[in-house]
C-alpha positions in Angstrom: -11.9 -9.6 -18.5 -15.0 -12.0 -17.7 -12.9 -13.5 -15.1 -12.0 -11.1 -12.8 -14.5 -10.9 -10.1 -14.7 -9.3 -6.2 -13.4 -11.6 -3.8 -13.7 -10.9 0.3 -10.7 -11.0 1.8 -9.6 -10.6 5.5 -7.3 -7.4 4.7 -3.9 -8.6 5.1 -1.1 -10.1 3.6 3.2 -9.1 2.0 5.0 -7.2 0.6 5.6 -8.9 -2.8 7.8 -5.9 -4.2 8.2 -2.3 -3.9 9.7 0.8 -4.8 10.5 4.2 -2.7 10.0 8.0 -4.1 12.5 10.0 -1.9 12.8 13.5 -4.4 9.2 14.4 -5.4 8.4 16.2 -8.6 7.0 18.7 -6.8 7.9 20.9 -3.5 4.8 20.1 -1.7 4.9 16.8 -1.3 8.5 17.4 0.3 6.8 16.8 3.9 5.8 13.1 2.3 8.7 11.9 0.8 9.3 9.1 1.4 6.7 7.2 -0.3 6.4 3.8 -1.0 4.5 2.1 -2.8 4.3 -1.4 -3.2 2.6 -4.6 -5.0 0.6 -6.5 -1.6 -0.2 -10.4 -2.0 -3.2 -11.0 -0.1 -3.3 -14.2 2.1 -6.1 -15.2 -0.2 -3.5 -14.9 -3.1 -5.1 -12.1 -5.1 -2.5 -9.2 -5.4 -3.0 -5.7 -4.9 -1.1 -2.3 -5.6 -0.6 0.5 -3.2 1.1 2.3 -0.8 2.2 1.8 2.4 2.2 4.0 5.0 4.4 4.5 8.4 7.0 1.9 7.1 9.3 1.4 10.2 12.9 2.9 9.6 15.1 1.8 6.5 11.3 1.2 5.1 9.6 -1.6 4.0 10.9 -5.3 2.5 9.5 -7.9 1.0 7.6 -10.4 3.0 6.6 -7.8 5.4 3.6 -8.2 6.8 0.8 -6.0 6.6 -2.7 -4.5 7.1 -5.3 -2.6 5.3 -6.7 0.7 6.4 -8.6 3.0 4.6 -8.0 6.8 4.1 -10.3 9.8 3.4 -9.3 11.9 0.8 -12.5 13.6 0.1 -16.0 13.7 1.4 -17.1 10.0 0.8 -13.7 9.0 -1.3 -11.3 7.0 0.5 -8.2 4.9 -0.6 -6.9 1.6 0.9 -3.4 2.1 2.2 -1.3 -0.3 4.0 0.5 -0.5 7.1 3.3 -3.0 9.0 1.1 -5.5 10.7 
């Protein structure tokens, strides 16, 4: 672990693999479904896991491009998500 270290990056990059939820476990997450969620390589090469939000129709594939944005789930909490560039 003494290698790993916080790297800038310019917040984009691909889809290096994937995978879809489309039955939640649960009924209220129905509205949601589906939900992707993918593993991102940054154009700086570090990789990053996620999900991806408003994926066009059919979803996402890999070597789509895509974008960082940042969602609030709480007060000051937020979670990067990722969307088609």
């Amino acid at each position: 672990m003494d290698s790993l270290r916080w790297v800038d990056t310019l917040g984009t990059g691909e889809v290096y693999s994937y995978c879809g939820v489309y039955r939640p476990q649960n009924r209220v997450f129905d509205s949601e479904v589906p939900i992707y969620f993918a593993a991102i390589e940054l154009d700086e090469g570090p990789m990053m896991l996620s999900e991806i939000r408003d994926a066009p129709p059919g979803g996402p594939h890999i070597g789509m491009r895509v974008r960082v944005t940042f969602v609030r789930l709480d007060g000051d909490v937020f979670i990067a998500v990722w969307v088609p560039e």
